[in-house]
C-alpha positions, 0 to 999 in steps of 0.5 A, spaced: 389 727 202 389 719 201 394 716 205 399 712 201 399 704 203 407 702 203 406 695 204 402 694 197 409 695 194 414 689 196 411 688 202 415 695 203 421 691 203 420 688 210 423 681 211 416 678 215 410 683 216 409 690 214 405 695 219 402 701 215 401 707 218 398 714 216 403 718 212 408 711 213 409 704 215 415 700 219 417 693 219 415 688 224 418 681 225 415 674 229 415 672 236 423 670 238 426 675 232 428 682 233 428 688 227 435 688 224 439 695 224 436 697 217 429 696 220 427 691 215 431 684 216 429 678 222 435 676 227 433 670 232 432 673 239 436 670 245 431 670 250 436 666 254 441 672 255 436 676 258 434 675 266 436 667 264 430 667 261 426 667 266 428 661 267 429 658 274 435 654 272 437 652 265 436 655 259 436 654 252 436 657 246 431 656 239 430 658 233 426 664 234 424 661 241 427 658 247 426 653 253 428 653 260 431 645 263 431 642 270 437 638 273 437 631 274 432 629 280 427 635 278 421 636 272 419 642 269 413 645 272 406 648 268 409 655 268 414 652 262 420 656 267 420 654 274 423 647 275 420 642 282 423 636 285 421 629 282 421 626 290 417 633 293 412 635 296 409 640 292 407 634 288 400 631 290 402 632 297 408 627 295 402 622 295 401 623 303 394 622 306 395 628 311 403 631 312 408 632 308 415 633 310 421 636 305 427 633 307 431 635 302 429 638 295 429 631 293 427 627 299 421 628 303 417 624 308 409 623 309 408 624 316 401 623 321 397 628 325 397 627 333 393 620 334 394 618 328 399 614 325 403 611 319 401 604 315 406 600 313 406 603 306 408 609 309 403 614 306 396 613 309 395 614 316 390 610 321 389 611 328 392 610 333 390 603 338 393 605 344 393 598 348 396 596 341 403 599 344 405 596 351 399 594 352 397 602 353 402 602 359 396 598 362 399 592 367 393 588 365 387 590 361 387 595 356 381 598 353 381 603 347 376 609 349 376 614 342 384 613 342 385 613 350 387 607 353 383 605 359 386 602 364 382 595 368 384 590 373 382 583 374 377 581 379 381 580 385 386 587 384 384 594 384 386 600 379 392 604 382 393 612 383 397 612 377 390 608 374 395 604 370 399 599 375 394 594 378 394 592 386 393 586 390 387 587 394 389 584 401 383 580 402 385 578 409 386 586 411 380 588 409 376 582 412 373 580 407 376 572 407 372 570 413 378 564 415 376 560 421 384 560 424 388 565 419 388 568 413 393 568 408 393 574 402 395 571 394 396 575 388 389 576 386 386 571 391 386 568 399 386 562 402 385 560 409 390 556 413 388 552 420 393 552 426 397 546 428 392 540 430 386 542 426 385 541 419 381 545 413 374 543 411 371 542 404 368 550 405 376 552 404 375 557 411 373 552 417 377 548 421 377 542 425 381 539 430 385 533 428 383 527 433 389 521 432 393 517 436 401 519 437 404 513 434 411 512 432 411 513 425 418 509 424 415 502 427 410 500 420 416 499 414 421 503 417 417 510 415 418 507 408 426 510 409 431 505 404 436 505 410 436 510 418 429 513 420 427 518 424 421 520 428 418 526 428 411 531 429 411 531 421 413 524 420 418 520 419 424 523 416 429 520 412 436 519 413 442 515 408 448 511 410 455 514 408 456 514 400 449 514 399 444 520 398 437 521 399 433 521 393 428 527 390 421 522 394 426 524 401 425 516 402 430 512 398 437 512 398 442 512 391 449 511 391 454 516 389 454 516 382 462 517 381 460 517 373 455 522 374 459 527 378 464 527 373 470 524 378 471 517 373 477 517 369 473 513 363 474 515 356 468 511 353 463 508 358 462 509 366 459 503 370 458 504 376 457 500 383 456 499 390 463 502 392 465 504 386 466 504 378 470 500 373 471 503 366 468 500 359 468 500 351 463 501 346 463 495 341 469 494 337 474 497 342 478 494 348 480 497 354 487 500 355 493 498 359 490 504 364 484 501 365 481 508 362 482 509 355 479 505 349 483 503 343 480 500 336 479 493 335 481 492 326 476 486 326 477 485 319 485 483 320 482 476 322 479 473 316 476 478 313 472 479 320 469 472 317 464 476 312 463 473 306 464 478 300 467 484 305 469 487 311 469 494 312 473 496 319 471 503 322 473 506 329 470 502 335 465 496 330 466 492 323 461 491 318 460 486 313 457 488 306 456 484 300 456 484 293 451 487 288 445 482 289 446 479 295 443 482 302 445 481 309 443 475 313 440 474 319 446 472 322 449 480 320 455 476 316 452 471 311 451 474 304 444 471 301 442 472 294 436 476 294 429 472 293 426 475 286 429 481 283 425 483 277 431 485 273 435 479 274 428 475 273 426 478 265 433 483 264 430 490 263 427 494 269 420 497 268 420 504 263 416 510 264 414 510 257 407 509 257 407 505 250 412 500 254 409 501 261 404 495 261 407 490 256 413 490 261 409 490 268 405 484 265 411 478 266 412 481 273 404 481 275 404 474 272 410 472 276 406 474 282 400 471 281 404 465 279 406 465 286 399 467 289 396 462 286 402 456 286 402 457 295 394 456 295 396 450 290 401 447 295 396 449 301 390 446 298 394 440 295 397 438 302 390 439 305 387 435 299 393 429 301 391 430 308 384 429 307 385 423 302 382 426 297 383 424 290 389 429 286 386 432 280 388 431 273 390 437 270 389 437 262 394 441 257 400 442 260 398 445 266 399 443 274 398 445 280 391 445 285 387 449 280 391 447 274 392 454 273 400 454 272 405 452 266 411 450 265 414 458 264 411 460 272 417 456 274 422 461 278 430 460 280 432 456 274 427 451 276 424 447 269 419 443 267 419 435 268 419 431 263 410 430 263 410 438 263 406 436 270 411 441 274 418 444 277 424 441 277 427 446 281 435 447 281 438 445 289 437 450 295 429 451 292 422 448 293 415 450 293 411 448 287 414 454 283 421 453 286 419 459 290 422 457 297 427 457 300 430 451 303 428 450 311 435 452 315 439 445 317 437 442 309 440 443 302 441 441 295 435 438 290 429 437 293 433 440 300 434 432 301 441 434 304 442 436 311 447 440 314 452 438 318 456 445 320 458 446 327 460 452 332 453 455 329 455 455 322 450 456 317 450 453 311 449 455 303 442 452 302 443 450 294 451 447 296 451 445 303 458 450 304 458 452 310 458 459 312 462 459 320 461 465 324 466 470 325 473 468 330 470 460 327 475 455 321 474 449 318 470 446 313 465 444 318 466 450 322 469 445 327 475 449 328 473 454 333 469 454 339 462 452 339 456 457 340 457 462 347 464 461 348 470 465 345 478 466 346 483 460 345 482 456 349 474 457 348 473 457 355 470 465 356 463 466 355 460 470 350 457 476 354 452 479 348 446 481 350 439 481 346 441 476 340 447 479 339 453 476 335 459 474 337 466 474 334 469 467 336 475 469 338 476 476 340 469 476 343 466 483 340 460 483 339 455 484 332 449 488 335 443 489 331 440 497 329 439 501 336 444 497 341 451 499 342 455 498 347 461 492 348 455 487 350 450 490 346 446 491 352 445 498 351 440 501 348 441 507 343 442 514 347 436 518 347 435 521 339 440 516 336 438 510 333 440 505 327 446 501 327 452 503 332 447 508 334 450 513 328 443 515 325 440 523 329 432 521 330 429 527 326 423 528 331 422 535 333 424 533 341 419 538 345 414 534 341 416 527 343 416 522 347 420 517 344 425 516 338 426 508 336 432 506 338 432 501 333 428 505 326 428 512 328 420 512 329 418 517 333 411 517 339 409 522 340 406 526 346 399 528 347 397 533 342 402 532 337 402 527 331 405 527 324 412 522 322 416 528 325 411 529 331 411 536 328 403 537 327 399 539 333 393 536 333 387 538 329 381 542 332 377 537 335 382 532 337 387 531 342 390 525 346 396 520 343 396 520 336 390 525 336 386 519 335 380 522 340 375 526 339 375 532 343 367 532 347 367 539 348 361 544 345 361 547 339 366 553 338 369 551 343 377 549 343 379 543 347 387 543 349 390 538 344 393 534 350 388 532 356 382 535 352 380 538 357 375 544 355 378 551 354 374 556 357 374 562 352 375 570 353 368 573 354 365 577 348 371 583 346 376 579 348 382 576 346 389 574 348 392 569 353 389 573 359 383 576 354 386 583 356 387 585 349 380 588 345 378 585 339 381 587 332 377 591 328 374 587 324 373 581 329 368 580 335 365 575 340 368 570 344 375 569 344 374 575 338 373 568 334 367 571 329 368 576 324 364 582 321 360 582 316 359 590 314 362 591 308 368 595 311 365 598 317 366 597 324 361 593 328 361 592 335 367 587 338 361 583 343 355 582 339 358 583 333 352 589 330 354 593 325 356 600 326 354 603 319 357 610 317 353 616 316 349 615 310 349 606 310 343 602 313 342 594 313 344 590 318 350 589 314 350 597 311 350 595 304 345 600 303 345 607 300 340 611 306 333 612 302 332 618 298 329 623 304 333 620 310 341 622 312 345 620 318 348 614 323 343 609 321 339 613 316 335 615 322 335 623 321 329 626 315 332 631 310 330 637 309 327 640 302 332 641 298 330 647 292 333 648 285 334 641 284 340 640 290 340 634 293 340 631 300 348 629 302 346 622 305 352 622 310 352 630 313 344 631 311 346 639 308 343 640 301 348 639 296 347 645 290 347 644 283 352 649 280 350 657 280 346 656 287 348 656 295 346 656 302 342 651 306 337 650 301 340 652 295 335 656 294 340 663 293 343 664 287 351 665 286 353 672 289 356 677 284 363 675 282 363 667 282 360 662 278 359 655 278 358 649 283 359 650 289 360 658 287 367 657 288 370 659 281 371 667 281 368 670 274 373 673 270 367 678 266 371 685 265 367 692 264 363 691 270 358 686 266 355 680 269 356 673 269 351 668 269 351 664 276 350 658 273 355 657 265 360 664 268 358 667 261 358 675 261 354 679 258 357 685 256 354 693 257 355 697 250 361 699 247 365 692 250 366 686 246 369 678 247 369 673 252 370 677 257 368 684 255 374 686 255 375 689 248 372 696 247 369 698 240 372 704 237 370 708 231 376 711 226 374 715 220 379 714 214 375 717 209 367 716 209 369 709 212 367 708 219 373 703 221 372 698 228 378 697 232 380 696 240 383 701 244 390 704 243 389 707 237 385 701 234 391 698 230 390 690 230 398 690 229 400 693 234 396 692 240 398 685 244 393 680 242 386 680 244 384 675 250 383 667 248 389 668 242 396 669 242 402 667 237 405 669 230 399 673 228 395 671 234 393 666 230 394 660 236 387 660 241 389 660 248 386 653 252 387 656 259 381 654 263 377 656 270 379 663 269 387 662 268 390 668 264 393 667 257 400 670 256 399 673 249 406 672 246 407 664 249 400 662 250 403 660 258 396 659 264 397 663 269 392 660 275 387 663 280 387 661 286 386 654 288 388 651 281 393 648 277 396 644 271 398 647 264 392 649 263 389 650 270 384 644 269 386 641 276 383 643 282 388 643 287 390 636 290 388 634 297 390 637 302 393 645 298 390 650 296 391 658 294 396 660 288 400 655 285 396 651 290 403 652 294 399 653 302 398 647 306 391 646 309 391 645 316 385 641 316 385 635 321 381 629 322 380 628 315 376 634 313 376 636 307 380 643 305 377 648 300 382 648 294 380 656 294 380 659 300 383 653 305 377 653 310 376 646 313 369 642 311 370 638 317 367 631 318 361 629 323 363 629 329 369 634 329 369 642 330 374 648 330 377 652 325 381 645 324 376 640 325 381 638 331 375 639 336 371 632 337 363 634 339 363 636 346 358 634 352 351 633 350 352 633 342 354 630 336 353 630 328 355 634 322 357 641 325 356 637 332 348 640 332 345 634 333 343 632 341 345 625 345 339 622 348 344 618 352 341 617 360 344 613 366 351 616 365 353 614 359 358 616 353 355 619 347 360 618 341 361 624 338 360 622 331 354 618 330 350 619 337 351 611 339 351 611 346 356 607 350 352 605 356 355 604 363 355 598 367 348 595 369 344 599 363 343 597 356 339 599 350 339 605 345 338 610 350 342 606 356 335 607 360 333 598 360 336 596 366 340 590 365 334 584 366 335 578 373 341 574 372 345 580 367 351 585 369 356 589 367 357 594 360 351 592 355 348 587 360 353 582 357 356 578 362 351 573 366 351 573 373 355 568 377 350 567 383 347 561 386 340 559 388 336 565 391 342 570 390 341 577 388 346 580 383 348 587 383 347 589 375 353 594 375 359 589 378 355 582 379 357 582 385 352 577 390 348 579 395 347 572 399 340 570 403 341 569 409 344 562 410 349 563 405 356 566 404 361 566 398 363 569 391 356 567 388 353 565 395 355 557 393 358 557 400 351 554 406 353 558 413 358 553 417 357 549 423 355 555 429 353 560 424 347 563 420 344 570 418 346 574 413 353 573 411 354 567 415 356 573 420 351 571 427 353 565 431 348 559 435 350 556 441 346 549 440 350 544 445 347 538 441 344 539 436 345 543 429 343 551 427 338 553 422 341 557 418 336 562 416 333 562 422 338 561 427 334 556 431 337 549 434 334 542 431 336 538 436 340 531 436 336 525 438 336 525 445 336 532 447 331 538 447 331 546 450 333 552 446 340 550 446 339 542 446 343 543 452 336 539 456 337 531 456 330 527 454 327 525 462 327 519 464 322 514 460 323 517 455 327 518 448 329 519 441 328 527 437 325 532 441 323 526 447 317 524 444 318 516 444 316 513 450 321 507 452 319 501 452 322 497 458 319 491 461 325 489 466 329 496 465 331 501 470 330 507 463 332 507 456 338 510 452 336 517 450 337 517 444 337 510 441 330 507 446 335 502 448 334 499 454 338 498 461 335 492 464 335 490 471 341 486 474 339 478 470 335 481 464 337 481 457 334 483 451 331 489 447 326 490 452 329 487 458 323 481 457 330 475 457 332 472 462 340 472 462 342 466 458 344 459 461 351 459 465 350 467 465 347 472 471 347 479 474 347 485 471 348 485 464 348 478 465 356 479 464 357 474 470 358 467 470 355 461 474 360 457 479 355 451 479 356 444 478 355 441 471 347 439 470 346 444 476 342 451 474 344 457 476 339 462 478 339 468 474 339 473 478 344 471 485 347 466 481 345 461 487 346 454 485 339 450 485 333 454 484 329 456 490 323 452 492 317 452 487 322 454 481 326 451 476 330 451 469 337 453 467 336 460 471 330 459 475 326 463 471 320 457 471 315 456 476 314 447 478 310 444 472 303 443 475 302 437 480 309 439 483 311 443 488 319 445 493 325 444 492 327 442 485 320 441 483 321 434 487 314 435 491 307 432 489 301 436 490 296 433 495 289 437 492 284 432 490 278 437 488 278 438 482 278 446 481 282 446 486 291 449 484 298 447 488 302 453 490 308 452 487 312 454 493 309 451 499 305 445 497 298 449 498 293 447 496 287 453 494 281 454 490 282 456 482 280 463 480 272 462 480 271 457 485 271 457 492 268 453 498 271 447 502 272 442 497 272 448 491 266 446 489 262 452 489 
């Protein structure tokens, strides 16, 4: 039999759909209607009524479906049903960099891993520089090693137990000072300081012994005491007589100050006085019956205060002011009318339109080149006069010395004469062009009038109107005392100082701006300035010198400048007003008041006690430079690049080449296969999609697909999957995407009838996988392996998935279903999105990246081996090593070269002439006979050898210091110089013969003589002068007048056969005896008289009776 299809007959009566089955058929509605009780008509579900929904909060029902609400403050989820805070952290990690904290369902916070902590926009994470904060606990230097503050002292100190505090060392207490007397121990240093009597040489540890005469220190000058002195072992010591005080030099004397010490009764001014103080007012007060207060003085009440337009009374003063148009004159109470004024001249002022602009300007130009012109006129016209040079005949109405002036130039109401040849200018002005002013002391036209004002009256010079100055009447002003004096009966002289003005009758004074005081003696208080000292000076007054008393103007201290002294100098000057120009080298600042050179931090360093390392970004002396590397670190002494792995260049601005990774692009790659490429930064191939292991050369293992094989196929029916597209290839009897519908075969007649599983009716099954909906006529779009609800079409994902359709991995940082699970990966490791196992970063292992490489590796997976030697640190992430003291290079296996030390071999040795210098510490060590910090010192008298630590025992002579031999002074010989030279001999090691023809010996050290008594002379060859005889012919002659003196006895009169002033001449030929007055009997001819006797004998060659032979 044939099954009949209901269906076919008014859709079977059903409202929607129409099932037909063997032998019947039902009715069947859309998603979101139920079947009616007749079996046949639709009515709306309410989903909401059944378990909300499904909803996590608020559910609302539709036509034929549903939607599920959220509260304010939350959103809708992917799922369609389950609702998430705005503000959570399940959102992208709330936008955190490592931790997020939920603190509330809709507040959070982002939060750092130990060592790192927050920036200022309160979701990225730095690490933590721990000398940024307190110094790092450090009392002196702090350096940052990976994240540790190391502590270090300034040379002078050591690193205490606590290896934060930093300890004095006691120079003096380990011997190191080396002082002659004593040794006194300072903060980071020493000094050495003598006992009483000695003081302390240049070398700064010898002394010597202070040899002066004990004088009375009060007798020159009084000691320089203004009143008592007193003698004492230190000096003379001051003292003051009663009411007097010793001043801060401890010399002069100054009288107690009752209006210092506050002890006056004065209400204004104090002035004091030797044995007391007497109380004064400013200007425009007079003082009161109780000799302390002061009350005001209405000057105005008088005569207007003898102003001209007005007087103005204000507490303690008075002023005049004057009508529009007219200014104050010198005297400050006479009104004058302005010289030029513009508007006044042409009757408008000058627009800002430009179309006006110069048509305006143009009469007040002329004006001024008018008068420029008419003073050179009048100048050269009465040079021409002077000359007796003929005057110049102007044509056609002009005039003037280069007939440059018309009639219109004429200023002041003055007009042309009758020729048109020049001004006839209205009384009170002169001048070519009637722009003088006439001279003081005349008036009227042509100023021909002279003033007769007395008293000091000034007069109007057009009218000759007197004006009198204040307290003084009359027409001529000679009601009223003359200059000088005030009062009624003009007997009291006027007291104002510096020109001030004075009323004539109550004897006030009018000072001029930056005095004050009843005479207008006082100079404006310091920062106050102007009339009446009513104006506050505006400079910055720790900038300033001086503020002017009278204008305000500000001198400003060296190093400052500006109208305010508000601007510190310029790099490059210094001084008063910045005018000079700093002489220091370049890079080098220069302080900005004395110019002396600042000396700058060494490479690294900054801060006022260069205990601060460089910024990072920043490098050199004083960390002045900046790094030019492209975002990287570079080294905070010489600047060079510290490139991440993966860059090179001296900049790192380039990618490593193809087949090269690692710090500095130093590492050769290994093959990669399968097309992978070679990861720059780690060295680790990385694979296209469908391969793995070290070298891609493995396929996908079963069960996942794509890159990095990560994605879990979702092939049912045990059929494969491509590695590479995650396509399945079904097995027979299985079909779809991912062969998860069987082929079934119903036999309806000779029909074969292919259908899915559970009896093969397409309108009774769920849909098949990709479709959902009314008529499973929607395609599902879920990605990555997500299920497909077959009514909603709603994802549900896969592990490390997320969005509405699963097309998002999981953000940085989840990872699992519903990317709900928190990576515990630190120090920015990358976090599996599937699984949550940590990729960590070179340098870094663990199970959570948080252990850096230990001991002697570094790099990614810490496999890579430092070649780091002498006790240097490798950094764990690109294997730079970090050198200890004294050693340098890539490897820290270069000693650091002569004249170097320190981390690096940066610091240059301080060592002077042939001194050593230790390359860990710098410190010196010294040749013999030479001591110091950088041996600088030479070994002080009596010392020598290394370290200046032997001691000589030279008597007269001086030590060699490296030897330790004596050089003895002139004079002196032996070992010690302790043998004076023998006699005849002198000078440097006795070698000098003496030289002395009367002389017992000479000096052992200079050569001179020691003449015999009567001789004189260098070399003793002179007899003592006339008048003089005896030893060192100090002893002078008793003879009388023309009587010679014998220079040796001091006999008067020679001895026989002797003459001259001391005797010291034989008898001229011929005559012999006493006083030469004998004549010689010798008639031979070669025969000689005996000066003495008489006797005569043959000369030398001659002998016989006569002498003949």
């Amino acid at each position: 039999l044939a099954d009949v299809n209901e269906c076919t007959t008014e859709n079977g009566g059903c409202q929607d759909r129409c099932c037909n089955t063997i032998g019947s058929y039902h009715c069947k509605c859309p998603a979101g209607q139920k079947l009616g009780e007749d079996g046949k008509s639709c009515g709306d579900v309410d989903e909401c009524e059944v378990l909300n929904g499904g909803c996590q909060q608020g559910c609302v029902n539709t036509q034929g479906s549903f939607q599920c609400q959220c509260r304010a403050g939350f959103r809708l989820h992917a799922d369609g049903r389950t609702c998430i805070a705005v503000n959570s952290c399940s959102i992208n990690n709330g936008g955190c960099e490592q931790d997020c904290v939920q603190l509330s369902e809709d507040h959070y916070k982002c939060q750092c891993q130990p060592g790192y902590q927050l920036k200022t926009d309160a979701k990225s994470c730095e690490v933590i520089d721990p000398c940024t904060s307190g110094n790092g606990g450090c009392s002196q230097i702090c350096q940052n090693e990976r994240g540790i503050a190391k502590c270090e002292c300034h040379p002078g100190h050591s690193l205490s137990a606590d290896k934060k505090s930093c300890l004095d060392v006691d120079e003096c207490a380990e011997g190191r000072a080396r002082c002659a007397h004593r040794c006194v121990n300072t903060p980071g240093s020493f000094s050495c300081a003598c006992s009483p009597g000695f003081e302390l040489g240049a070398d700064g540890r010898q002394c010597y012994r202070i040899e002066m005469e004990i004088v009375d220190s009060c007798r020159e000058g009084n000691g320089g005491c203004s009143h008592h002195c007193e003698h004492t072992a230190a000096g003379p010591r001051c003292s003051c007589s009663h009411g007097q005080r010793l001043g801060q030099d401890g010399k002069t004397c100054t009288e107690v100050d009752e209006c210092e010490t506050g002890e006056s009764c004065c209400s204004q001014f104090c002035i004091n006085y030797a044995g007391g103080y007497e109380c004064a007012c400013k200007a425009g007060f007079q003082l009161s019956t109780d000799g302390c207060s002061c009350d005001d003085v209405d000057e105005c009440r008088l005569d207007n205060g003898n102003c001209d337009h007005f007087c103005v009374n204000s507490l303690g003063s008075y002023e005049c002011a004057c009508k529009e148009g007219y200014r104050l004159g010198d005297s400050r109470w006479a009104c004058v009318a302005h010289c030029t004024d513009l508007k006044s001249d042409f009757g408008t002022g000058i627009s800002t339109d430009p179309g006006i602009l110069g048509a305006q300007l143009e009469p007040s130009l002329n004006v001024a080149k008018a008068g420029l012109r008419a003073v050179r006129g009048s100048k050269a016209l009465r040079q021409h006069s002077k000359l007796g040079a003929a005057p110049q005949v102007c044509l056609g109405d002009t005039f003037g010395q280069d007939c440059s002036l018309r009639c219109e130039d004429c200023l002041h109401g003055g007009r042309c004469n009758s020729e048109r040849s020049g001004c006839v200018c209205p009384p009170g002005w002169a001048g070519v062009i009637c722009n003088e002013t006439c001279p003081p002391g005349t008036f009227g036209r042509r100023c021909a009038g002279v003033c007769k004002c007395q008293n000091g009256g000034s007069c109007d010079p057009g009218t000759g109107q007197c004006h009198c100055p204040p307290g003084v009447l009359g027409r001529l002003c000679e009601d009223g005392c003359p200059k000088g004096f005030f009062g009624k009966n003009c007997n009291k002289p006027c007291n104002c100082a510096n020109k001030g003005h004075c009323h004539r009758l109550y004897g006030a004074c009018l000072c001029d701006p930056g005095l004050y005081g009843r005479f207008c003696h006082l100079t404006c208080p310091r920062w106050a300035f102007g009339a009446g000292c009513s104006e506050e000076c505006q400079c910055v007054k720790e900038h300033t010198l001086e503020c002017s008393p009278r204008n305000g103007s500000c001198t400003c201290q060296p190093g400052y400048h500006g109208k305010k002294c508000h601007k510190e100098c310029t790099p490059g000057f210094y001084g008063a007003g910045c005018k000079q120009r700093c002489s220091c080298p370049p890079d080098i600042l220069c302080d900005p008041e004395t110019g002396a050179c600042k000396h700058p931090c060494p490479a690294g360093f900054h801060g006022e006690k260069c205990h601060l390392s460089c910024e990072p970004g920043s490098f050199g002396m004083g960390c002045r430079q900046r790094c030019s590397c492209g975002g990287a670190p570079c080294d905070p002494k010489t600047g060079q690049c510290v490139c991440p792995p993966g860059r090179t260049g001296a900049e790192c601005e380039q990618d490593c080449p193809d087949g090269q990774w690692g710090p500095d692009c130093q590492n050769s790659c290994e093959p990669c296969a399968n097309g992978g490429q070679c990861n720059r930064e780690t060295g680790a191939c990385d694979c296209p999609p469908g391969y793995t292991g070290p070298s891609c050369s493995a396929t996908c293992p079963d069960g996942h697909y794509g890159l990095s094989c990560l994605r879990p196929c979702s092939c049912g029916s045990s059929a494969q999957c491509h590695h590479v597209t995650g396509e399945c290839s079904c097995p027979p009897g299985w079909t779809g995407r991912d062969c998860e519908h069987q082929f079934c075969i119903l036999s309806r007649g000779n029909a074969a009838v292919f259908g899915g599983g559970a009896g093969c009716d397409p309108c009774c099954s769920g849909c098949p996988e990709g479709s959902f909906g009314p008529g499973c006529e929607s395609s599902c779009q879920c990605q990555n392996g997500a299920a497909c609800d077959h009514v909603s079409g709603a994802c549900t994902c896969m592990a490390g998935w997320t969005g509405t359709f699963c097309e998002r991995a999981c953000p940085d940082g989840f990872f699992g279903i519903d990317c709900h699970q928190v990576c515990k990966c630190k120090n920015a490791a990358g976090c599996d999105h599937v699984l949550g196992s940590c990729h960590c970063l070179p340098g870094w292992l663990g199970e959570s990246c948080e252990q850096p490489c230990q001991g002697n590796s570094y790099g990614p997976g810490c496999r890579n081996t430092c070649h780091c030697h002498n006790g240097a640190l490798c950094h764990h992430v690109t294997g730079t090593c970090l050198c200890s003291p004294g050693w340098r290079g890539a490897s820290c296996q270069e000693a650091c070269p002569p004249g170097w030390h320190g981390a690096n071999c940066l610091q240059r040795c301080l060592c002077h002439g042939q001194a050593t210098c230790d390359p860990v510490s710098g410190e010196c060590q010294c040749p013999q006979g030479w001591t110091g910090t950088a041996c600088e010192l030479e070994c002080g008298d009596g010392q020598f050898g290394e370290g200046c630590e032997q001691n000589c025992s030279c008597q007269h002579g001086v030590c060699d210091q490296p030897s330790g031999k004596c050089l003895c002074r002139a004079g002196w010989t032996g070992d010690r110089c302790d043998v004076a030279c023998p006699p005849g001999l002198f000078g440097e090691r006795c070698e000098e013969r003496c030289d002395c023809t009367h002389g017992w010996s000479c000096h052992p050290q200079t050569g001179a003589c020691h003449c015999q008594r009567g001789w004189r002379g260098r070399h003793c060859d002179k007899p003592c002068l006339p008048g003089r005889y005896g030893a060192g012919c100090a002893r002078r002659c008793r003879c009388p007048a023309g009587r010679p003196c014998h220079h040796l006895t001091g006999a008067c009169g020679c001895p026989p056969g002797f003459t001259g002033h001391g005797c010291d001449k034989a008898c001229p030929p011929g005559t012999y005896g006493q006083d030469c007055h004998g004549v010689c009997q010798c008639s031979a001819e070669n025969q000689e008289c005996h000066p003495v006797t008489g006797h005569c004998s043959c000369s030398p060659g001659y002998h016989g009776a006569h002498c003949h032979l």
